[in-house]
mmCIF file of the N, C-alpha and C atoms, coordinates in Angstrom:
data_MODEL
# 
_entry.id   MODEL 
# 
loop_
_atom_site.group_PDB 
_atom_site.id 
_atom_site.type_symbol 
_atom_site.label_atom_id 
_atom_site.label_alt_id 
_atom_site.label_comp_id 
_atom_site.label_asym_id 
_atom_site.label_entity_id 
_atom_site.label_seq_id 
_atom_site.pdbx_PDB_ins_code 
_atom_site.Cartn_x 
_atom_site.Cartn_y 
_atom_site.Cartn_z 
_atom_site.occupancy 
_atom_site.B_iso_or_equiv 
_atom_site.pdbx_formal_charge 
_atom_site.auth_seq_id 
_atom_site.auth_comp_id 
_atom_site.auth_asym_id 
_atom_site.auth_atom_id 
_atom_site.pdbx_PDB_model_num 
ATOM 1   N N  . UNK A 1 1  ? 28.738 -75.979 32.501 1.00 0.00 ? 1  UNK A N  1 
ATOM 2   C CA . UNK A 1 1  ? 30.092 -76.449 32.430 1.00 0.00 ? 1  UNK A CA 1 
ATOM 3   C C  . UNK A 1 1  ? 30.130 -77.974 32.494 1.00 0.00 ? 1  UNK A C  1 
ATOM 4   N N  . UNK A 1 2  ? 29.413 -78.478 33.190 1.00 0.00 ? 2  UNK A N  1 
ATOM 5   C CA . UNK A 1 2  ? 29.034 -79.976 32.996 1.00 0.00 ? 2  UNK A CA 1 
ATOM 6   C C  . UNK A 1 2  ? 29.103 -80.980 32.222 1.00 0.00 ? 2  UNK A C  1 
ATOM 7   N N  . UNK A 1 3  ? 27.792 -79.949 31.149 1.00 0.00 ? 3  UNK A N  1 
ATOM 8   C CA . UNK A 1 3  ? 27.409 -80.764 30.330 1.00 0.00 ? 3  UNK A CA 1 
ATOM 9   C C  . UNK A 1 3  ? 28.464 -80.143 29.025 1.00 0.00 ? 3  UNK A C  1 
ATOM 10  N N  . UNK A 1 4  ? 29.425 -79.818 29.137 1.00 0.00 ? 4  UNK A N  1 
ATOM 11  C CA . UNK A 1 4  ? 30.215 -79.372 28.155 1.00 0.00 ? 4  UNK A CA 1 
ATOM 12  C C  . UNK A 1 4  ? 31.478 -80.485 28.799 1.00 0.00 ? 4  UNK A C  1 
ATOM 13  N N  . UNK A 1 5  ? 31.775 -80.549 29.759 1.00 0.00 ? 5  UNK A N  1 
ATOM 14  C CA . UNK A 1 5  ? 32.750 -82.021 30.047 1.00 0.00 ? 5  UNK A CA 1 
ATOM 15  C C  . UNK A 1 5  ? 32.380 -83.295 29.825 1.00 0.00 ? 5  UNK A C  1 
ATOM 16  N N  . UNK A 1 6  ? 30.765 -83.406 29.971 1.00 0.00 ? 6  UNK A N  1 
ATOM 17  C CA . UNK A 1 6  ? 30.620 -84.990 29.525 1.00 0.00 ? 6  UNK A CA 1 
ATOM 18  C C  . UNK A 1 6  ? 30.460 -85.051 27.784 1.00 0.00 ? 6  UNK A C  1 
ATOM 19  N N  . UNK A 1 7  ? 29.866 -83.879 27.427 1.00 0.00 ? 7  UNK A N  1 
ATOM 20  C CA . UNK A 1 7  ? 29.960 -84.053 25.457 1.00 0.00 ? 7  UNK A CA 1 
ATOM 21  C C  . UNK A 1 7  ? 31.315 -83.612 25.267 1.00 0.00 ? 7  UNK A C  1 
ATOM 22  N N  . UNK A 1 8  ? 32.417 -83.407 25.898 1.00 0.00 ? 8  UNK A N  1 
ATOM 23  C CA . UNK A 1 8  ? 33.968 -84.570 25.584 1.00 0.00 ? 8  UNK A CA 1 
ATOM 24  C C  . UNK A 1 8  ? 34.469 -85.446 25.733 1.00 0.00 ? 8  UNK A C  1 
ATOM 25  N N  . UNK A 1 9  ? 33.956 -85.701 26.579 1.00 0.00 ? 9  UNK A N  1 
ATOM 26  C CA . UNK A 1 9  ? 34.232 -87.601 27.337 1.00 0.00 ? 9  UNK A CA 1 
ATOM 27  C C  . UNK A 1 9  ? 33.422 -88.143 26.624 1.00 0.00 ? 9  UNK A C  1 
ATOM 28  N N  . UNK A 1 10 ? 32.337 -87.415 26.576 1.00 0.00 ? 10 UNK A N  1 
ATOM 29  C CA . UNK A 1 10 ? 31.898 -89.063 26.246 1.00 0.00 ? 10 UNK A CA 1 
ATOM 30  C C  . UNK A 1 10 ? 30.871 -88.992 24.566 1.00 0.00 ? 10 UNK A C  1 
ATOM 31  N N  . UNK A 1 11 ? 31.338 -87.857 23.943 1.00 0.00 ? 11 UNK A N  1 
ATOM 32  C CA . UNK A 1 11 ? 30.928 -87.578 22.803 1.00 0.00 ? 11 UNK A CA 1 
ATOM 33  C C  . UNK A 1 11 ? 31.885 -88.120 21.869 1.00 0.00 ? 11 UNK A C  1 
ATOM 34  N N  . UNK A 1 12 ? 31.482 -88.770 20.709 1.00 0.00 ? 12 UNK A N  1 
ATOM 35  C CA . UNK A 1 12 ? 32.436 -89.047 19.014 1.00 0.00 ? 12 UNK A CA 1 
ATOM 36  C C  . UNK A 1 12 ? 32.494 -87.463 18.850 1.00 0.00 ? 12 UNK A C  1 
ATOM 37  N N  . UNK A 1 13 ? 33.405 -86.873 19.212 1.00 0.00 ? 13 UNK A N  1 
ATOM 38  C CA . UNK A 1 13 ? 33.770 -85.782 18.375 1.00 0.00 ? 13 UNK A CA 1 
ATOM 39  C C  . UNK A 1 13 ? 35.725 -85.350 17.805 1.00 0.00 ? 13 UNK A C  1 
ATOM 40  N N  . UNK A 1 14 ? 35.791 -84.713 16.789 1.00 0.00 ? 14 UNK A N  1 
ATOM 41  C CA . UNK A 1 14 ? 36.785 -84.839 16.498 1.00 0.00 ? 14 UNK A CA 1 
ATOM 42  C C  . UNK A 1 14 ? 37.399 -83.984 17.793 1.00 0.00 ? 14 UNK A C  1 
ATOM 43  N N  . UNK A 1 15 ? 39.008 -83.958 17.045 1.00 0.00 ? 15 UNK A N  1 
ATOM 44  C CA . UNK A 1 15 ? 40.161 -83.664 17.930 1.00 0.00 ? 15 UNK A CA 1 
ATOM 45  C C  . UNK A 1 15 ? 39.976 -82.035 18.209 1.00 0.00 ? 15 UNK A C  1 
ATOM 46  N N  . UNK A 1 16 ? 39.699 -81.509 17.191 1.00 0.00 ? 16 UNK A N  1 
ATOM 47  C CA . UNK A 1 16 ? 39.259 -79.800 16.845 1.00 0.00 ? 16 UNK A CA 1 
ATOM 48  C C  . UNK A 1 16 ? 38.547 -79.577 17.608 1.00 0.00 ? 16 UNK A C  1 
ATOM 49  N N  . UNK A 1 17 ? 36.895 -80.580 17.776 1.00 0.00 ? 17 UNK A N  1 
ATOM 50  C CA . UNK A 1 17 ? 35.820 -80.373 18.449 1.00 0.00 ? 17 UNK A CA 1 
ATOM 51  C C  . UNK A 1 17 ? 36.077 -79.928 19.629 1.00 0.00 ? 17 UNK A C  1 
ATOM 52  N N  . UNK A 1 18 ? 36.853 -80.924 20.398 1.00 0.00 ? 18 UNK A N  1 
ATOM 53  C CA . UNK A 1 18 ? 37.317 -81.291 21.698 1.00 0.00 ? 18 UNK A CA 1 
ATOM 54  C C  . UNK A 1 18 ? 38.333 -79.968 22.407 1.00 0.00 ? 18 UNK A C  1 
ATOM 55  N N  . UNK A 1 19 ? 39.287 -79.665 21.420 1.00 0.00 ? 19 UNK A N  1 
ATOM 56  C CA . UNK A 1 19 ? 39.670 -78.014 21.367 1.00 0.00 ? 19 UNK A CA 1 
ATOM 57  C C  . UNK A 1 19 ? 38.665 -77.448 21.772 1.00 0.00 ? 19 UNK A C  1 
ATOM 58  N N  . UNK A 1 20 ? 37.467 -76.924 20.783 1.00 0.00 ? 20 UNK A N  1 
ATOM 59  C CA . UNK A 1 20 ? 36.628 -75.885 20.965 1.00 0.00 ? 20 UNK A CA 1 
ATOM 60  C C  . UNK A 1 20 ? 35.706 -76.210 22.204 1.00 0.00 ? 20 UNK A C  1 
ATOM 61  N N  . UNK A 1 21 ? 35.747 -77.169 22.510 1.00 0.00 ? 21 UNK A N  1 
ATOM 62  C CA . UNK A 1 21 ? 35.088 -77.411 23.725 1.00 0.00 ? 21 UNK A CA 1 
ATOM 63  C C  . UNK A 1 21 ? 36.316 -77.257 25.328 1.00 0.00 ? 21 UNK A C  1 
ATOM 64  N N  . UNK A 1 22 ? 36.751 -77.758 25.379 1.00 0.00 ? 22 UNK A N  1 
ATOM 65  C CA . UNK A 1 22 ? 37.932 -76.872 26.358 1.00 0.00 ? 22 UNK A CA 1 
ATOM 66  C C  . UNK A 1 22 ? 38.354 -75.437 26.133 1.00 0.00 ? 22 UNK A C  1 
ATOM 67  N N  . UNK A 1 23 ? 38.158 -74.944 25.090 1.00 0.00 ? 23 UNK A N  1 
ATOM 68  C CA . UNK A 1 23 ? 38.347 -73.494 24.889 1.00 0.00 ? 23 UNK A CA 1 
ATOM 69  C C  . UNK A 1 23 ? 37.220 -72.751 25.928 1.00 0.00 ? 23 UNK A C  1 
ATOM 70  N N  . UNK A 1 24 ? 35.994 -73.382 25.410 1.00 0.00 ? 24 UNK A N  1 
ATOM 71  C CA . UNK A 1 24 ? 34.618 -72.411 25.614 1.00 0.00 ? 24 UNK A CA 1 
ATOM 72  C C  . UNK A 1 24 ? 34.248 -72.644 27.691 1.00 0.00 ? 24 UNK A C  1 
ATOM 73  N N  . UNK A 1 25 ? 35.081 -73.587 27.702 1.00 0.00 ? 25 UNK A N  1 
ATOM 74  C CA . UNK A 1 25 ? 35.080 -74.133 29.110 1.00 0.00 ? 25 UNK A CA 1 
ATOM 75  C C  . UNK A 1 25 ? 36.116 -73.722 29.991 1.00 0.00 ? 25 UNK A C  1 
ATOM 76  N N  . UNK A 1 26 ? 37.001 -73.197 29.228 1.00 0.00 ? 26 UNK A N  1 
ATOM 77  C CA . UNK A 1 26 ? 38.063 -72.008 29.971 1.00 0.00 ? 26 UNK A CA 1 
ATOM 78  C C  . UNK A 1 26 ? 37.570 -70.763 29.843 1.00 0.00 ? 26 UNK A C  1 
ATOM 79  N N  . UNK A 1 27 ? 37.094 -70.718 28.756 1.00 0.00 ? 27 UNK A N  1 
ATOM 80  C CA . UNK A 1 27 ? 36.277 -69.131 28.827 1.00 0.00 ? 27 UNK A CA 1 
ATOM 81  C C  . UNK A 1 27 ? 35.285 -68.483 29.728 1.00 0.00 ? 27 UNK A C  1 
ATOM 82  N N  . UNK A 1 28 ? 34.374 -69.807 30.425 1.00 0.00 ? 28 UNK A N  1 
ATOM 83  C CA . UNK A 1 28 ? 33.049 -70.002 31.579 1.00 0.00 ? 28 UNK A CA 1 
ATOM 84  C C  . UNK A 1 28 ? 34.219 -69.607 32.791 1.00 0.00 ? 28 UNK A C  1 
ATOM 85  N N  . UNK A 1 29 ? 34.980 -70.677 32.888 1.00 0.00 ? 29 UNK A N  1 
ATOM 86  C CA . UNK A 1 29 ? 35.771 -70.135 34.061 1.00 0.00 ? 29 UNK A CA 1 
ATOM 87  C C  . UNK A 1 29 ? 36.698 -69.241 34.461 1.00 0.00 ? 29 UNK A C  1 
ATOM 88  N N  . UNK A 1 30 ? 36.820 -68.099 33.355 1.00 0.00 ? 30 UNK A N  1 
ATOM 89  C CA . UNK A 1 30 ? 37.496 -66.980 33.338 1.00 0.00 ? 30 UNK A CA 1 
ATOM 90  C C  . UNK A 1 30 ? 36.469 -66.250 33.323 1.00 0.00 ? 30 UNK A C  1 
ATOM 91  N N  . UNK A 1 31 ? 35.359 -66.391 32.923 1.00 0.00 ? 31 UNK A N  1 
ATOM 92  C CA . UNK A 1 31 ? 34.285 -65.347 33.148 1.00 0.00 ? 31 UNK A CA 1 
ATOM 93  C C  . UNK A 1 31 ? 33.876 -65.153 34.448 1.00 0.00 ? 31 UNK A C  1 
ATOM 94  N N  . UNK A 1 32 ? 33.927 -66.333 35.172 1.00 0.00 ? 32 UNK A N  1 
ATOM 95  C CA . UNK A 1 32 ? 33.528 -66.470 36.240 1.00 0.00 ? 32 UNK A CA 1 
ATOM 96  C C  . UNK A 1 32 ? 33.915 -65.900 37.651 1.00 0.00 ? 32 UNK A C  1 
ATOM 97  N N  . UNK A 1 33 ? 35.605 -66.196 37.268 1.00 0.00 ? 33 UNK A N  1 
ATOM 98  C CA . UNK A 1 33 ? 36.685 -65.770 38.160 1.00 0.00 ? 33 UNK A CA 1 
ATOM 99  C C  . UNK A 1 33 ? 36.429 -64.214 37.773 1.00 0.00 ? 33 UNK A C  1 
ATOM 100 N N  . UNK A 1 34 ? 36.077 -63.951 36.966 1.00 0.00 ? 34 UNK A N  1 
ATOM 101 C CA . UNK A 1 34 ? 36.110 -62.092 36.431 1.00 0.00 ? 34 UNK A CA 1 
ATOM 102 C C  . UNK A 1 34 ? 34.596 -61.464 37.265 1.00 0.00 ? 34 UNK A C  1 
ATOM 103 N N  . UNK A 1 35 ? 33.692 -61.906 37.595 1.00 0.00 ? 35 UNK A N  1 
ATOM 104 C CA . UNK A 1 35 ? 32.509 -61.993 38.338 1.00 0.00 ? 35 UNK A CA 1 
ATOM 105 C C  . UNK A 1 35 ? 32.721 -62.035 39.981 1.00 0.00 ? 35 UNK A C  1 
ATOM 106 N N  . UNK A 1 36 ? 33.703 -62.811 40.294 1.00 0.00 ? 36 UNK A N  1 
ATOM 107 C CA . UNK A 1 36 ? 34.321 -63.177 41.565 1.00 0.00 ? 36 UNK A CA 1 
ATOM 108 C C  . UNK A 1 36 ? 35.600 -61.736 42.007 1.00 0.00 ? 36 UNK A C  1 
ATOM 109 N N  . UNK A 1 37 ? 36.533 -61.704 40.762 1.00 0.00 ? 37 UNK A N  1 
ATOM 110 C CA . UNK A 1 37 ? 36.847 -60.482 41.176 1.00 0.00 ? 37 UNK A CA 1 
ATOM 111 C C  . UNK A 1 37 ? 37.268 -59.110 39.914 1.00 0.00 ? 37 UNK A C  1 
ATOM 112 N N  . UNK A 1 38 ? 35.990 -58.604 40.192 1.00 0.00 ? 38 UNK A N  1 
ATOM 113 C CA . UNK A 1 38 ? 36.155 -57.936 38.301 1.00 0.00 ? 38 UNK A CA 1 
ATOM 114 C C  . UNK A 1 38 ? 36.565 -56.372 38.391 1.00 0.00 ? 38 UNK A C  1 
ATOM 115 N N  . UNK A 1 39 ? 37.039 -56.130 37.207 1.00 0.00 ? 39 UNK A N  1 
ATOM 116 C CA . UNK A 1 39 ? 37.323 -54.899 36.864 1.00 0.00 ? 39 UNK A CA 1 
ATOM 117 C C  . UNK A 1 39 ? 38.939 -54.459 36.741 1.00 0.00 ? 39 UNK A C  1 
ATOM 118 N N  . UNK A 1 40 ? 39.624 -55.923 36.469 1.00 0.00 ? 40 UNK A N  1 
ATOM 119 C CA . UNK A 1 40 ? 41.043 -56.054 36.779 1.00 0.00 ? 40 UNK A CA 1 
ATOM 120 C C  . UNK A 1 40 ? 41.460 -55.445 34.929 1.00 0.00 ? 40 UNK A C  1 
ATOM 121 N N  . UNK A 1 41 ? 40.974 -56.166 34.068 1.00 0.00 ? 41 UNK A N  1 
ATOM 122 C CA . UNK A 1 41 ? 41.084 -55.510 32.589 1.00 0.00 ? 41 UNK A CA 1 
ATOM 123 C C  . UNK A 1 41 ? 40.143 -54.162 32.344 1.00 0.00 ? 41 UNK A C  1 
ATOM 124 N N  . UNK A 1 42 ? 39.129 -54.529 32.533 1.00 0.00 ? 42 UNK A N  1 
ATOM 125 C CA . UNK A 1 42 ? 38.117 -52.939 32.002 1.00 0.00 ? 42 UNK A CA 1 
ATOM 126 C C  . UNK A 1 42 ? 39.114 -51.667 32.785 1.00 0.00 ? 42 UNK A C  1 
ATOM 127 N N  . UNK A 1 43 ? 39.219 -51.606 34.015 1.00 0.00 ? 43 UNK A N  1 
ATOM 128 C CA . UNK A 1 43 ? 40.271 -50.675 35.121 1.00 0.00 ? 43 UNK A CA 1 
ATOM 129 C C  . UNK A 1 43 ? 41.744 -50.580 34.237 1.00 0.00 ? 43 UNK A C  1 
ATOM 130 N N  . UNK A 1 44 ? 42.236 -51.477 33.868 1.00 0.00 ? 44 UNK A N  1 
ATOM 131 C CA . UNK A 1 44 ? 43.540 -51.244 33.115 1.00 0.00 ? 44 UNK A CA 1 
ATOM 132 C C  . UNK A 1 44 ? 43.228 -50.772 31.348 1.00 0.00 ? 44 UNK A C  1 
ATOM 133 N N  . UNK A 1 45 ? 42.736 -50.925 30.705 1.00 0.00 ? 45 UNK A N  1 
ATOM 134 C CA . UNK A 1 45 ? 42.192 -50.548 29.434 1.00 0.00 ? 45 UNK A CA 1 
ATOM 135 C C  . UNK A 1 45 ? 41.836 -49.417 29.652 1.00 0.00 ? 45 UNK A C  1 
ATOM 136 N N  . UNK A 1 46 ? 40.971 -48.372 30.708 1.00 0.00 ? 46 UNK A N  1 
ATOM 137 C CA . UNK A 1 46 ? 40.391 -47.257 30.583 1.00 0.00 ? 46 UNK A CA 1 
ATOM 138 C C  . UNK A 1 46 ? 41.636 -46.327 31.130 1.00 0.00 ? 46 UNK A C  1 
ATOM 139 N N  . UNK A 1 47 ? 42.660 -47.036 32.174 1.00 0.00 ? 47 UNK A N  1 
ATOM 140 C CA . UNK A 1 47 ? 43.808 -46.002 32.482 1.00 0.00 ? 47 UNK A CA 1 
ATOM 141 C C  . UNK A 1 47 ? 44.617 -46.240 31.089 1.00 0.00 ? 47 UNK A C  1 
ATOM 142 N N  . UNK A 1 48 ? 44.804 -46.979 30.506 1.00 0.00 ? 48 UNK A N  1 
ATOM 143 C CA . UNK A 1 48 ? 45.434 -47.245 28.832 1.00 0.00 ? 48 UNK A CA 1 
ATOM 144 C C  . UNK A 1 48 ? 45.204 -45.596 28.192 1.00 0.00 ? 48 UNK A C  1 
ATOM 145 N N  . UNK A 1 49 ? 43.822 -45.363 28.038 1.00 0.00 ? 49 UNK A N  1 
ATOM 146 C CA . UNK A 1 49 ? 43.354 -44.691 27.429 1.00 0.00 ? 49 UNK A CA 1 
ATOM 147 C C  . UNK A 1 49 ? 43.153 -43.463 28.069 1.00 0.00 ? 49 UNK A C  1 
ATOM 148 N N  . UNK A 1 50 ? 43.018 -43.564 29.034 1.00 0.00 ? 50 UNK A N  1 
ATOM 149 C CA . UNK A 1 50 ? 42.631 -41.894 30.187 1.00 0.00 ? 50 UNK A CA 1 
ATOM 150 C C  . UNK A 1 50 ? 41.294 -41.963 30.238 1.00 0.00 ? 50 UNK A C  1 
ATOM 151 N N  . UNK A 1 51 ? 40.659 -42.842 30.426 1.00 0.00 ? 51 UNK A N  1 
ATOM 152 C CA . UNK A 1 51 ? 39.097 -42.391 30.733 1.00 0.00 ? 51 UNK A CA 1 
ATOM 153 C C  . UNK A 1 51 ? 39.233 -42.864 32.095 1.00 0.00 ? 51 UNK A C  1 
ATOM 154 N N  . UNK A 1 52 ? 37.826 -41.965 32.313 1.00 0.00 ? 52 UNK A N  1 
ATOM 155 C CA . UNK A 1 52 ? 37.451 -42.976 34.073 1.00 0.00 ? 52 UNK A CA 1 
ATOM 156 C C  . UNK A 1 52 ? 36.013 -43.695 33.646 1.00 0.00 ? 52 UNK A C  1 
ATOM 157 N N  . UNK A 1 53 ? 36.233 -44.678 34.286 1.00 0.00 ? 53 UNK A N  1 
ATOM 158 C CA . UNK A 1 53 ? 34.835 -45.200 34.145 1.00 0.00 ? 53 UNK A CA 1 
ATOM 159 C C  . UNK A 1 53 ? 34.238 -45.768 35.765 1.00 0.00 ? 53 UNK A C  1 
ATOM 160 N N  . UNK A 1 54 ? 32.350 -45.591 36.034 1.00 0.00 ? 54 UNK A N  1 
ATOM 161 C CA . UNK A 1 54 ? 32.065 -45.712 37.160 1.00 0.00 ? 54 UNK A CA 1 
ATOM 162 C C  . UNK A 1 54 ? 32.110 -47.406 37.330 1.00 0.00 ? 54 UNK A C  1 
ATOM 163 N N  . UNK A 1 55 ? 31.414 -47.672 38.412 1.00 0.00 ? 55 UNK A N  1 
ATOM 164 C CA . UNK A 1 55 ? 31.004 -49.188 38.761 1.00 0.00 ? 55 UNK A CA 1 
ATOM 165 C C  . UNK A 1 55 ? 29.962 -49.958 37.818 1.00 0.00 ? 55 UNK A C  1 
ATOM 166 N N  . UNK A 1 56 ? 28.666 -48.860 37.147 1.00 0.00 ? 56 UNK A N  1 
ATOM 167 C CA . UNK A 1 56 ? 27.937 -49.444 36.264 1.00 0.00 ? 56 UNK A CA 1 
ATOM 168 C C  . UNK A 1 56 ? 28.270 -49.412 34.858 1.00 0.00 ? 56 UNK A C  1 
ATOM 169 N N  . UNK A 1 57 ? 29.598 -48.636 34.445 1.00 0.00 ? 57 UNK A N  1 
ATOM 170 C CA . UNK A 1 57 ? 29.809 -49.172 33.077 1.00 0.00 ? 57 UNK A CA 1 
ATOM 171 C C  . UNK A 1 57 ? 30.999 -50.175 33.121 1.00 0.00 ? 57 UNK A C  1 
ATOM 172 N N  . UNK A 1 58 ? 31.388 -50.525 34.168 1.00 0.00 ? 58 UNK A N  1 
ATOM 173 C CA . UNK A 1 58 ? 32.249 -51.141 34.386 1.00 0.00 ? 58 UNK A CA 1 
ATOM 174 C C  . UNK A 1 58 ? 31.599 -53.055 34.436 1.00 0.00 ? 58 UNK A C  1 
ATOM 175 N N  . UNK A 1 59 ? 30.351 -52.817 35.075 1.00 0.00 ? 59 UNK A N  1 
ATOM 176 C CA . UNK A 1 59 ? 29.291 -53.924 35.098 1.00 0.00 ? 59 UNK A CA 1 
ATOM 177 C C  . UNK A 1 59 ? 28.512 -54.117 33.886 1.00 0.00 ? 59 UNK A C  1 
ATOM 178 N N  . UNK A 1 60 ? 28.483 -53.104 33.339 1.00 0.00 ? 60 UNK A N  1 
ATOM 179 C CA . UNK A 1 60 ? 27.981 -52.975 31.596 1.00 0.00 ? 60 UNK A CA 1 
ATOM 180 C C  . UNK A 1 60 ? 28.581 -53.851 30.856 1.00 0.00 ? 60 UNK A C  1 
ATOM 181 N N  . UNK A 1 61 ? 30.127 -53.627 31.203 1.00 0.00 ? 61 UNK A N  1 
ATOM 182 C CA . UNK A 1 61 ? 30.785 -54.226 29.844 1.00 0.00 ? 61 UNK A CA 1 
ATOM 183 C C  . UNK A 1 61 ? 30.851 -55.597 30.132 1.00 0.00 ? 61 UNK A C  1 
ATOM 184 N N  . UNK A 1 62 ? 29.976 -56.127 30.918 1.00 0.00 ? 62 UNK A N  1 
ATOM 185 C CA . UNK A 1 62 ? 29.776 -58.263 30.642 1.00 0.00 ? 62 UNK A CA 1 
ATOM 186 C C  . UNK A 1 62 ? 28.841 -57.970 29.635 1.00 0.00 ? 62 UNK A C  1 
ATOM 187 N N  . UNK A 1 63 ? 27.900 -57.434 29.200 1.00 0.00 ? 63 UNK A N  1 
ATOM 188 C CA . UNK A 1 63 ? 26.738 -57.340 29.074 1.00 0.00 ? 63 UNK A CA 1 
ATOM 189 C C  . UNK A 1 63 ? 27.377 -58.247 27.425 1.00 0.00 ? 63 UNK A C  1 
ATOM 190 N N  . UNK A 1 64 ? 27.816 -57.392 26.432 1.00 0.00 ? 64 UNK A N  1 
ATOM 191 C CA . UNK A 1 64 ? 28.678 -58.283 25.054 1.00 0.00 ? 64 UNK A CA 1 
ATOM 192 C C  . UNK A 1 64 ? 28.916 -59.776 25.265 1.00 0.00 ? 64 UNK A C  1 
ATOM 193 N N  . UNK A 1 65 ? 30.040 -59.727 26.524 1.00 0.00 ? 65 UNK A N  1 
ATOM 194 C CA . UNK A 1 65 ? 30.678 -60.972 26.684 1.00 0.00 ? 65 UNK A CA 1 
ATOM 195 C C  . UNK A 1 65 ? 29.663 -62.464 26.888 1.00 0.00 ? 65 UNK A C  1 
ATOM 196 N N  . UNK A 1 66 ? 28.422 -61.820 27.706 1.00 0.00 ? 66 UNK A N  1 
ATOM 197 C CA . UNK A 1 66 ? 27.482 -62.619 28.169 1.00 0.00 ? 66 UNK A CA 1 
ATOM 198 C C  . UNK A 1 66 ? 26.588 -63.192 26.670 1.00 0.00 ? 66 UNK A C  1 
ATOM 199 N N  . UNK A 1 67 ? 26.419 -62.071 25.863 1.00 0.00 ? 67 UNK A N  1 
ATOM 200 C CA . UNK A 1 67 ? 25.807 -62.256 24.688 1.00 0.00 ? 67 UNK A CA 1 
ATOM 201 C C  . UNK A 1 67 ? 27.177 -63.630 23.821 1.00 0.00 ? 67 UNK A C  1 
ATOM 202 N N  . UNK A 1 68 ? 28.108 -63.241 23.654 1.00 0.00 ? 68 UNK A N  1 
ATOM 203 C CA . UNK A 1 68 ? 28.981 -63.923 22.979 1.00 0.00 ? 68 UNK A CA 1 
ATOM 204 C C  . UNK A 1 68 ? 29.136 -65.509 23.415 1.00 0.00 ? 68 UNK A C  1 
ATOM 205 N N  . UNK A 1 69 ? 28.847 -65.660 24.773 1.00 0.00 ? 69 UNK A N  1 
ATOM 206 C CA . UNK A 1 69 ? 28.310 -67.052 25.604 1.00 0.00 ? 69 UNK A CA 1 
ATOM 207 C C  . UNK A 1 69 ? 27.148 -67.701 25.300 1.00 0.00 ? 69 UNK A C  1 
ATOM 208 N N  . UNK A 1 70 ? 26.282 -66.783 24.767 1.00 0.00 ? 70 UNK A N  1 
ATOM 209 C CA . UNK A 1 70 ? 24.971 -67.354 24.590 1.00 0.00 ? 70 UNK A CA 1 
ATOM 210 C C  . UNK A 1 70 ? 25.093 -68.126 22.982 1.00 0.00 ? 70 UNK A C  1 
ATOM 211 N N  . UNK A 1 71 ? 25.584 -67.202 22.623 1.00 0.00 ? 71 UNK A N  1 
ATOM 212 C CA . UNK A 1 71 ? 25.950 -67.353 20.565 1.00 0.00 ? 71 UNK A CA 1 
ATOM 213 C C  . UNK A 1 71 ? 26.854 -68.858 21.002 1.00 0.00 ? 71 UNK A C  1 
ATOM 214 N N  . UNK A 1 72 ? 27.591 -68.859 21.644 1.00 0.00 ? 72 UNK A N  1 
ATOM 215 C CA . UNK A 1 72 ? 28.506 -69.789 21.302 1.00 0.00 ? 72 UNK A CA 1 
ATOM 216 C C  . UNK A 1 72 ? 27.684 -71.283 22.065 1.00 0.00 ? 72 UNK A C  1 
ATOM 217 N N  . UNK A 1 73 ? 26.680 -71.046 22.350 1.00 0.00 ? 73 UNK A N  1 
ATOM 218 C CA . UNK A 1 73 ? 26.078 -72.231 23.081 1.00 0.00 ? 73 UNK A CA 1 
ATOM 219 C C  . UNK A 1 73 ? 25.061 -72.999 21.731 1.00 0.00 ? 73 UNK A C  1 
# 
């Protein structure tokens, strides 16, 4: 998260750039807060639908999101 605040400060990048870089840096800290206290969406999506789901598919489903962090790095 750091080094994604100083390559906006202190990077030539356009206005867009600077978007996608506060985007991906709200996204770290919503992931994070979701790690801190999770299962607030996966728990509402599966009563959406009527499934139950346990604690490990519930811990499963970072598993995408984590991949989609890596891609975007």
């Amino acid at each position: 998260m750091f080094i994604l605040l100083i390559a906006g400060i202190i990077s030539d990048l356009s206005v867009i750039q600077k978007f996608v870089l506060v985007y991906i840096f709200l996204f770290v800290l919503h992931e994070w807060e979701e790690m801190k206290h999770p299962g607030s969406l996966t728990k509402l999506i599966a009563n959406m639908i009527g499934i139950d789901i346990n604690s490990e598919q519930e811990r499963a489903s970072r598993i995408p999101t984590s991949i989609l962090l890596l891609t975007f790095r």
